[in-house]
Biopython code that builds the backbone (N, CA, C, O; Angstrom):
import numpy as np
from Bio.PDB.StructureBuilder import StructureBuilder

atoms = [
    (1, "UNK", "N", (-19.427, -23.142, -6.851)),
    (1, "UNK", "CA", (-18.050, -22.923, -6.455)),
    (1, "UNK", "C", (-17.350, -24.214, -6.048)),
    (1, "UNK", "O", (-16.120, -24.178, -6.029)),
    (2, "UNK", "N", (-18.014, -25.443, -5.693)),
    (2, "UNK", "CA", (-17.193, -26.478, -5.245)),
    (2, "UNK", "C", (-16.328, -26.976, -6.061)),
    (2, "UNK", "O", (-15.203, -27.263, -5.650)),
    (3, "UNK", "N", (-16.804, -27.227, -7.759)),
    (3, "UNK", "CA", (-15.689, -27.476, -8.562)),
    (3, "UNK", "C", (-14.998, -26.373, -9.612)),
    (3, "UNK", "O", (-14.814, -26.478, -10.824)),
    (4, "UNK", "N", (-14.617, -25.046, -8.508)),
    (4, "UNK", "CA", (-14.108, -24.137, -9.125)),
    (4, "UNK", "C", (-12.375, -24.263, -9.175)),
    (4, "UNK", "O", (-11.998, -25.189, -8.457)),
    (5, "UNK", "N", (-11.634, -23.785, -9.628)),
    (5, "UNK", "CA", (-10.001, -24.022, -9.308)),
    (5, "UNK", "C", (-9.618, -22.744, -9.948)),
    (5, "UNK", "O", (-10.424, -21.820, -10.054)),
    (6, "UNK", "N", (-8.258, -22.670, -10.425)),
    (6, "UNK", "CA", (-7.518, -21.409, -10.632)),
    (6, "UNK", "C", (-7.727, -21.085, -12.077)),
    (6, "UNK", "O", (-7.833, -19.890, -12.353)),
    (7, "UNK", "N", (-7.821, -22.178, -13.279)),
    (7, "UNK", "CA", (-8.735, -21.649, -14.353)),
    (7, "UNK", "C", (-10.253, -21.288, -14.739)),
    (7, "UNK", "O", (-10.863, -20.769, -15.674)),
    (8, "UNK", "N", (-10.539, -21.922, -13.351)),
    (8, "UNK", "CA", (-11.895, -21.639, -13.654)),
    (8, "UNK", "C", (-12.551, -21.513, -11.845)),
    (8, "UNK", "O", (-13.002, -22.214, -10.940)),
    (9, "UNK", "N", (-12.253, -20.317, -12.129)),
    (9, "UNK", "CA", (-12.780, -19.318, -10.350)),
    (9, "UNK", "C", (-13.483, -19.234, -10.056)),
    (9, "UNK", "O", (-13.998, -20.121, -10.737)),
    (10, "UNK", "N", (-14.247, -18.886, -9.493)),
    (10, "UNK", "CA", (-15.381, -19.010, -8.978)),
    (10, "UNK", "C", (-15.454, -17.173, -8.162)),
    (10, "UNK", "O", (-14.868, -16.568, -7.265)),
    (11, "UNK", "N", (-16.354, -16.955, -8.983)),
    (11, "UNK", "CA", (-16.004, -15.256, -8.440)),
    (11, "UNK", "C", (-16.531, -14.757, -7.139)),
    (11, "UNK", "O", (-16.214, -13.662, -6.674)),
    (12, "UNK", "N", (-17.802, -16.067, -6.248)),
    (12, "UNK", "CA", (-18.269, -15.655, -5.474)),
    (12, "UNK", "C", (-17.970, -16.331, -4.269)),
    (12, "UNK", "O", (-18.759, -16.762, -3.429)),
    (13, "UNK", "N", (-16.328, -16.384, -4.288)),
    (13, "UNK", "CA", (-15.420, -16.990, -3.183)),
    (13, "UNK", "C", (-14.048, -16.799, -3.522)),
    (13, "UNK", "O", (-13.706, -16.597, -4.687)),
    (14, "UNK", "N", (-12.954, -16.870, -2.234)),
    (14, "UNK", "CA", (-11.639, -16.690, -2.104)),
    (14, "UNK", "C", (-11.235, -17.772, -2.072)),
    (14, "UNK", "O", (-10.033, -17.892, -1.834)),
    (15, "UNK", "N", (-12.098, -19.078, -2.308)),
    (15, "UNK", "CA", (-11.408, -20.202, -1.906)),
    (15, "UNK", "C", (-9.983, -20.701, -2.813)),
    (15, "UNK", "O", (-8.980, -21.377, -2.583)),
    (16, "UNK", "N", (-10.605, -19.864, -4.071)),
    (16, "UNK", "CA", (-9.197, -20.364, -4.989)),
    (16, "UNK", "C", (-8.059, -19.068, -5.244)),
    (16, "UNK", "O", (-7.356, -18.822, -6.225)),
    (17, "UNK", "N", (-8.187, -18.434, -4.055)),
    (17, "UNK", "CA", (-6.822, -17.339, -3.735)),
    (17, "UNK", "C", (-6.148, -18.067, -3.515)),
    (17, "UNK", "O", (-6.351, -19.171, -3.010)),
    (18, "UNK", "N", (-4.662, -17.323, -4.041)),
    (18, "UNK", "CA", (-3.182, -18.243, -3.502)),
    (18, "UNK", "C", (-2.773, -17.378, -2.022)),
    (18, "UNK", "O", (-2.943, -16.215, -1.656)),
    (19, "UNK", "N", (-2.329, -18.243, -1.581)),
    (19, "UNK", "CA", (-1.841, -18.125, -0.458)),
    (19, "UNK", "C", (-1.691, -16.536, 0.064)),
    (19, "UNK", "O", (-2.338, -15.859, 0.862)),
    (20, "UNK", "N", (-0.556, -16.285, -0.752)),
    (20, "UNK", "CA", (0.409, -15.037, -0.814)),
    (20, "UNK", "C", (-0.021, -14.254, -1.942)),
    (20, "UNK", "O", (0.049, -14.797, -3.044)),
    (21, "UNK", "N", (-0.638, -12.574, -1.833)),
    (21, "UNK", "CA", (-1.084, -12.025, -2.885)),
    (21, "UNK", "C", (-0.098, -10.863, -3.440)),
    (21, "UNK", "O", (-0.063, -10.120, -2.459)),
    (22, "UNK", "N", (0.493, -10.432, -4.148)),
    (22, "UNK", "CA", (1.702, -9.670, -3.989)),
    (22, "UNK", "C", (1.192, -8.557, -4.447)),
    (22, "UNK", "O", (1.348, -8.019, -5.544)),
    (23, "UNK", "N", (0.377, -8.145, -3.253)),
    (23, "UNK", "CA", (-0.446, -6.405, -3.514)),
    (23, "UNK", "C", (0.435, -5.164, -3.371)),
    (23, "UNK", "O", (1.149, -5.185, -2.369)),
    (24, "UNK", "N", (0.501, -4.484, -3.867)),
    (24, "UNK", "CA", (1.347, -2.836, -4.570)),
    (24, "UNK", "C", (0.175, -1.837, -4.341)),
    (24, "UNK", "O", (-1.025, -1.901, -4.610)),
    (25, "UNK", "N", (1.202, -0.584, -3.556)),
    (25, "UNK", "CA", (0.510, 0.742, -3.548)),
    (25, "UNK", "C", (-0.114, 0.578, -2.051)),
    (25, "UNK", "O", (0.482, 0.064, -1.104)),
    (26, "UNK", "N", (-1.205, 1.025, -2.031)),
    (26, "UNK", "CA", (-1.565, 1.219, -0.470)),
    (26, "UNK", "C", (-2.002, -0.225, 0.073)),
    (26, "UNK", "O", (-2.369, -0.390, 1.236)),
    (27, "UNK", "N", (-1.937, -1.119, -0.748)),
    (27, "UNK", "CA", (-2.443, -2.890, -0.681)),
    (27, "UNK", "C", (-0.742, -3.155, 0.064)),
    (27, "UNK", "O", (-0.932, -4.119, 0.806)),
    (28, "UNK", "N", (-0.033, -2.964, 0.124)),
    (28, "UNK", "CA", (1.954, -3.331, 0.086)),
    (28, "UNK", "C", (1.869, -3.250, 1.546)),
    (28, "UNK", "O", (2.043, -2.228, 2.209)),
    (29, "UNK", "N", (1.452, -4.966, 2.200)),
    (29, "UNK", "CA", (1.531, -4.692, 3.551)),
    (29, "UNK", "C", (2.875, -4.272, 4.334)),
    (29, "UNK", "O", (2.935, -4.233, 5.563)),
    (30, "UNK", "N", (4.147, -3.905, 3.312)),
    (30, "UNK", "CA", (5.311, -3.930, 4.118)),
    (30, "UNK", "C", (5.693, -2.439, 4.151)),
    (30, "UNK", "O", (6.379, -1.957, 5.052)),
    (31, "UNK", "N", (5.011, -1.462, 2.697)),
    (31, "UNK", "CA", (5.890, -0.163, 2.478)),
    (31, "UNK", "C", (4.512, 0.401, 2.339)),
    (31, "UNK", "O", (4.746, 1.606, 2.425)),
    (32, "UNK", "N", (3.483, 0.303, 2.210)),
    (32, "UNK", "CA", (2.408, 1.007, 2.828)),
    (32, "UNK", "C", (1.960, 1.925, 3.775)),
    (32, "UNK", "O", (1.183, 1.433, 4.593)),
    (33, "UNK", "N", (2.247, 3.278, 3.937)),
    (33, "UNK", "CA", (1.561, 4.441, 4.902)),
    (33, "UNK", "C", (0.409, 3.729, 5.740)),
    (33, "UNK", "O", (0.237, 4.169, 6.877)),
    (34, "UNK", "N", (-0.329, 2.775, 5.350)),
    (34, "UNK", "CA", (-1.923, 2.640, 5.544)),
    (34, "UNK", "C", (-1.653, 1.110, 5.987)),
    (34, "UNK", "O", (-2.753, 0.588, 5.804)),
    (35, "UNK", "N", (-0.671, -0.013, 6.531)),
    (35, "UNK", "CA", (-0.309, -1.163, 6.453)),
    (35, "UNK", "C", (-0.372, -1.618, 7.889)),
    (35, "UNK", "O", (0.038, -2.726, 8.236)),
    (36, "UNK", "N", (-1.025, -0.521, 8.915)),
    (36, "UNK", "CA", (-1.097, -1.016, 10.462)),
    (36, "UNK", "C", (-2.842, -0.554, 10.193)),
    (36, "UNK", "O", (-3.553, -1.108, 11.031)),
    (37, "UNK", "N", (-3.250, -0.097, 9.686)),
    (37, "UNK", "CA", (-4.717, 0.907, 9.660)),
    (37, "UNK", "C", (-5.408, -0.311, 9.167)),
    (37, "UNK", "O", (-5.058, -0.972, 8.189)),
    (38, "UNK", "N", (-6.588, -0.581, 10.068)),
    (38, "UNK", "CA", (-7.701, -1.710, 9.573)),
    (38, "UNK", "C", (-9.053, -0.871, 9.381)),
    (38, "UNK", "O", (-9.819, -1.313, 8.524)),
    (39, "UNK", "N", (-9.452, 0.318, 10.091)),
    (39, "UNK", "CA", (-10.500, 0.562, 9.551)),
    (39, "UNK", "C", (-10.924, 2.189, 9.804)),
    (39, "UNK", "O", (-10.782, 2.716, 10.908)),
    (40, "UNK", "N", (-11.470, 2.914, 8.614)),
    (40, "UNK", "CA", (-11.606, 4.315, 7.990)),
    (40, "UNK", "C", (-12.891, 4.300, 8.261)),
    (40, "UNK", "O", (-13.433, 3.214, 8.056)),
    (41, "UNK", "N", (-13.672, 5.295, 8.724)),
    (41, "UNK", "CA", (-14.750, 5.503, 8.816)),
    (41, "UNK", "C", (-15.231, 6.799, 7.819)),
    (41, "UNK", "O", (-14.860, 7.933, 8.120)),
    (42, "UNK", "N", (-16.001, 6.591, 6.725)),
    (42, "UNK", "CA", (-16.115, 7.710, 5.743)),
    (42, "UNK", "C", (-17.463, 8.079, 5.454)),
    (42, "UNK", "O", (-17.928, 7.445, 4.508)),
    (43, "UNK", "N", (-18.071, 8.733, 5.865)),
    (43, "UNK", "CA", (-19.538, 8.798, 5.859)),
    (43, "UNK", "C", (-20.117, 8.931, 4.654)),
    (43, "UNK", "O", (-19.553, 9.601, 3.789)),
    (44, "UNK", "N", (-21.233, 8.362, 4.435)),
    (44, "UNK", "CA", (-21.793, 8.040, 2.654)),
    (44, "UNK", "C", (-22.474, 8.976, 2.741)),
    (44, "UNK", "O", (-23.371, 9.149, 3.566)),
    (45, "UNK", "N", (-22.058, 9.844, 1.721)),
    (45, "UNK", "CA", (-22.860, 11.298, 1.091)),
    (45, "UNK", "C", (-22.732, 11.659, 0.180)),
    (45, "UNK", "O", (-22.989, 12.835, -0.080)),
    (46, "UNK", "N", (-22.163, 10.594, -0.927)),
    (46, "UNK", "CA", (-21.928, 10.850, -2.508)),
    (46, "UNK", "C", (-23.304, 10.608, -3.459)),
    (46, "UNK", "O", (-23.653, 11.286, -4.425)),
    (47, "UNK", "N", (-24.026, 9.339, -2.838)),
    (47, "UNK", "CA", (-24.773, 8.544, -3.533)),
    (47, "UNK", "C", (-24.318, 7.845, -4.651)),
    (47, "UNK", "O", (-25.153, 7.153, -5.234)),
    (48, "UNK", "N", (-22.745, 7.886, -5.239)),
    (48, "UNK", "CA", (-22.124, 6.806, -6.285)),
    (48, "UNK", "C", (-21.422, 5.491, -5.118)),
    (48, "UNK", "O", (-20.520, 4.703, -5.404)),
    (49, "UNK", "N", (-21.822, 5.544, -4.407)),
    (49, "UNK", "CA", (-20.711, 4.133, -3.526)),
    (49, "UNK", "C", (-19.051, 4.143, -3.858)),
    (49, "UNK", "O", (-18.307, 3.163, -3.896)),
    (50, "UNK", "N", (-18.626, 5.911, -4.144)),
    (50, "UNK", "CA", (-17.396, 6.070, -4.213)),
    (50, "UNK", "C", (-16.888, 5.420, -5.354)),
    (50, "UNK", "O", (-15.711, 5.124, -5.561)),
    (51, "UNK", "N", (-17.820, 5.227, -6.050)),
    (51, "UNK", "CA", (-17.246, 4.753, -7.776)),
    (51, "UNK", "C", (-16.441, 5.531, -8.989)),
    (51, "UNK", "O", (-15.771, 5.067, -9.911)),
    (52, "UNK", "N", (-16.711, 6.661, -8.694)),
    (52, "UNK", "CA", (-15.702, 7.871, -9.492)),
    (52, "UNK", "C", (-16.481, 8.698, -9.114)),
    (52, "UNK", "O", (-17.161, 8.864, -8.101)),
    (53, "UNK", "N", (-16.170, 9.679, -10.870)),
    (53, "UNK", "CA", (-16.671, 11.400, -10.885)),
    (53, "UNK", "C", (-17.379, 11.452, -12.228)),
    (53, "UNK", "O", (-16.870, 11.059, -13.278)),
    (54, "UNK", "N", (-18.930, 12.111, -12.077)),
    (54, "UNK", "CA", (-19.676, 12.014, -13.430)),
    (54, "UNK", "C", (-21.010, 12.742, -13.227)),
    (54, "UNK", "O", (-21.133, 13.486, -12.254)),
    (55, "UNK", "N", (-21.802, 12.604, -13.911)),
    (55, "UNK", "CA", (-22.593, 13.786, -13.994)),
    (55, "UNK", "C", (-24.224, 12.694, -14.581)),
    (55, "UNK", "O", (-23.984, 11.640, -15.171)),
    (56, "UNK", "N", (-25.138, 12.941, -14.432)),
    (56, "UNK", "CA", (-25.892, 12.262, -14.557)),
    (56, "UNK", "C", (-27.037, 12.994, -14.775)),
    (56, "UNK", "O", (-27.509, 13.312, -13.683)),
    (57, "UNK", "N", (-27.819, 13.482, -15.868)),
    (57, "UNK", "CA", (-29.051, 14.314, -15.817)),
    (57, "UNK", "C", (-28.621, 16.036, -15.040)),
    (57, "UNK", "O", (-27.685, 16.760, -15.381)),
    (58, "UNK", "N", (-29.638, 16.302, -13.961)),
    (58, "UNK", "CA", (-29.030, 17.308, -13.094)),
    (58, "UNK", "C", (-27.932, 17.069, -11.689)),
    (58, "UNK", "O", (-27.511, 18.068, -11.106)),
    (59, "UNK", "N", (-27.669, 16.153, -11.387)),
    (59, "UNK", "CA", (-26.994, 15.298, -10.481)),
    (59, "UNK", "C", (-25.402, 15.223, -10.825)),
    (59, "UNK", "O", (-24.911, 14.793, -11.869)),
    (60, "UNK", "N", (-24.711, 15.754, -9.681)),
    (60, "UNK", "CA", (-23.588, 15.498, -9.663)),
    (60, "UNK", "C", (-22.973, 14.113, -8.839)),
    (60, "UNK", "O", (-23.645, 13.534, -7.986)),
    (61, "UNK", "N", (-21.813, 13.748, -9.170)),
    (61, "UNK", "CA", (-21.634, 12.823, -8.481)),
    (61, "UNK", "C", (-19.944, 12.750, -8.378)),
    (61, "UNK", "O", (-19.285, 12.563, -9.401)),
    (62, "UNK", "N", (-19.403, 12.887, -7.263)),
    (62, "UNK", "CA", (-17.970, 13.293, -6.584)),
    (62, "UNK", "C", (-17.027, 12.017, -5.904)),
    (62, "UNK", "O", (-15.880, 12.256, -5.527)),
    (63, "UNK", "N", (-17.519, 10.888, -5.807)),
    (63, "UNK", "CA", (-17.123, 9.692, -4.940)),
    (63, "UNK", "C", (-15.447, 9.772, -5.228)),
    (63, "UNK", "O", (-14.605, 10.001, -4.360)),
    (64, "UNK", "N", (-15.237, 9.578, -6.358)),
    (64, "UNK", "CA", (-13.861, 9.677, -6.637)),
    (64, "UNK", "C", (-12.656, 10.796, -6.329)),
    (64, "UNK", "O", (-11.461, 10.627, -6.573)),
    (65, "UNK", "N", (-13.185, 11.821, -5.815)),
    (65, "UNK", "CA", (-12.708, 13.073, -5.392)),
    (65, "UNK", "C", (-12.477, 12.872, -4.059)),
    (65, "UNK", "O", (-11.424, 13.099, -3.463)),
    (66, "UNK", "N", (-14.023, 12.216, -3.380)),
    (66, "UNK", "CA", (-13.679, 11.884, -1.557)),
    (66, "UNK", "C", (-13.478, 10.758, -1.792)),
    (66, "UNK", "O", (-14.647, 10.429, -1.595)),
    (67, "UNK", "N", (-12.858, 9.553, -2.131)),
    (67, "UNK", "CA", (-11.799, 8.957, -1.383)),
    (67, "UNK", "C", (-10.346, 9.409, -1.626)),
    (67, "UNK", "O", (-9.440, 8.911, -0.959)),
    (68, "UNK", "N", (-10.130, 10.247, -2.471)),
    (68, "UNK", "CA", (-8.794, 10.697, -2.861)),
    (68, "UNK", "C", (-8.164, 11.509, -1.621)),
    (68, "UNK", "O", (-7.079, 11.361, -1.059)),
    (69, "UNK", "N", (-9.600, 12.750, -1.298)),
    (69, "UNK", "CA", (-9.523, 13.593, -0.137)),
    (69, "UNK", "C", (-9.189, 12.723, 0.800)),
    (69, "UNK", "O", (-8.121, 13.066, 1.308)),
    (70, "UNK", "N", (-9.747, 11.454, 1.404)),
    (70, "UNK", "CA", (-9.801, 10.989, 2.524)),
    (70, "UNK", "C", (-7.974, 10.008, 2.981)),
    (70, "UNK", "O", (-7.361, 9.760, 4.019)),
    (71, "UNK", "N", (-7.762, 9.751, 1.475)),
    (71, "UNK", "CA", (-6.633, 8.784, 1.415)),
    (71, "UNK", "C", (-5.354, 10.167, 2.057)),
    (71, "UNK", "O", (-4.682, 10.109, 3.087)),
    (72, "UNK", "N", (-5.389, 11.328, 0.983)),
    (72, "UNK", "CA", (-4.460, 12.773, 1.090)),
    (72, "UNK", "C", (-4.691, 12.419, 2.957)),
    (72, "UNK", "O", (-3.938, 11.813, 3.719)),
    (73, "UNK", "N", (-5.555, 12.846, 3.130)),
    (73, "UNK", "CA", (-5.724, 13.368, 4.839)),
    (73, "UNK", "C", (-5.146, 12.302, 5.559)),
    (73, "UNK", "O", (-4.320, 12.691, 6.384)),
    (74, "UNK", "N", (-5.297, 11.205, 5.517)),
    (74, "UNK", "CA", (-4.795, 10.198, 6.173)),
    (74, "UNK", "C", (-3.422, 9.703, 6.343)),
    (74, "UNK", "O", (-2.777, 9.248, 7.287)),
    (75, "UNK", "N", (-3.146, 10.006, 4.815)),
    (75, "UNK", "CA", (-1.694, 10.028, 4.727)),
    (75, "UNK", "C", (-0.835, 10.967, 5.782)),
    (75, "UNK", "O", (-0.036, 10.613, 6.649)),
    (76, "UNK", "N", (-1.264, 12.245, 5.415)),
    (76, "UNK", "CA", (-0.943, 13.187, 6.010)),
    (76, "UNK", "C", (-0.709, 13.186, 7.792)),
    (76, "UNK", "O", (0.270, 13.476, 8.479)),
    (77, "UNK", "N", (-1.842, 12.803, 8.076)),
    (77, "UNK", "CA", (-1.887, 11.935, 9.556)),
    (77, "UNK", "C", (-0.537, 11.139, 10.102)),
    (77, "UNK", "O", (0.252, 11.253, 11.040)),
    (78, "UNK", "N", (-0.752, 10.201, 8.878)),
    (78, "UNK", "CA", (0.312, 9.146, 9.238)),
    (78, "UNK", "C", (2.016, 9.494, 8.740)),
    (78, "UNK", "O", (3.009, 8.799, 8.958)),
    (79, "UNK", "N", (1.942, 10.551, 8.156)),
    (79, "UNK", "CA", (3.569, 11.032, 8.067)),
    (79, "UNK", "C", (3.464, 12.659, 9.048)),
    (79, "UNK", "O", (4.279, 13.529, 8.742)),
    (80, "UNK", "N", (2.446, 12.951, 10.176)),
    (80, "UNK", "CA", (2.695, 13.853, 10.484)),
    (80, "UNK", "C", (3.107, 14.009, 12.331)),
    (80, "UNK", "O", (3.428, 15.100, 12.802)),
]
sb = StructureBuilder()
sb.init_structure("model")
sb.init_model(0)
sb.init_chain("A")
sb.init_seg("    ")
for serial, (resi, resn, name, xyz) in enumerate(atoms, 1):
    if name == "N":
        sb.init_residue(resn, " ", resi, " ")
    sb.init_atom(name, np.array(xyz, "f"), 0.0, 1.0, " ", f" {name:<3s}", serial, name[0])
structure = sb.get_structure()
């Protein structure tokens, strides 16, 4: 990473982030529901690390369903 720069990044560091990131959606530190909220506590019981929704042999797998649930509820919280 020391001679990484902006064409050529270095993926296992922020060092070559710009300053200012102009994040949209629940990232939008200004119009964001979720833009004072630093930390969600969501208990791991999917076994996908919340990677989506899929099916695997006999194994289901839902991750993508609970963070959707968790984002809905929170929201809800925060406009209620």
């Amino acid at each position: 990473c020391d001679s990484s720069n902006e064409s050529v990044p270095c993926w296992m560091s922020s060092k070559d982030y710009p300053e200012i990131c102009g994040k949209t959606g629940i990232f939008d530190a200004h119009r964001s529901p979720f833009r004072a909220a630093n930390l969600v506590y969501v208990p791991y019981c999917t076994s996908d690390a919340y990677m989506g929704d899929g099916v695997f042999g006999p194994w289901q797998f839902r991750g993508a369903r609970v963070v959707r649930a968790v984002f809905t509820k929170l929201a809800g919280r925060l406009q209620g």
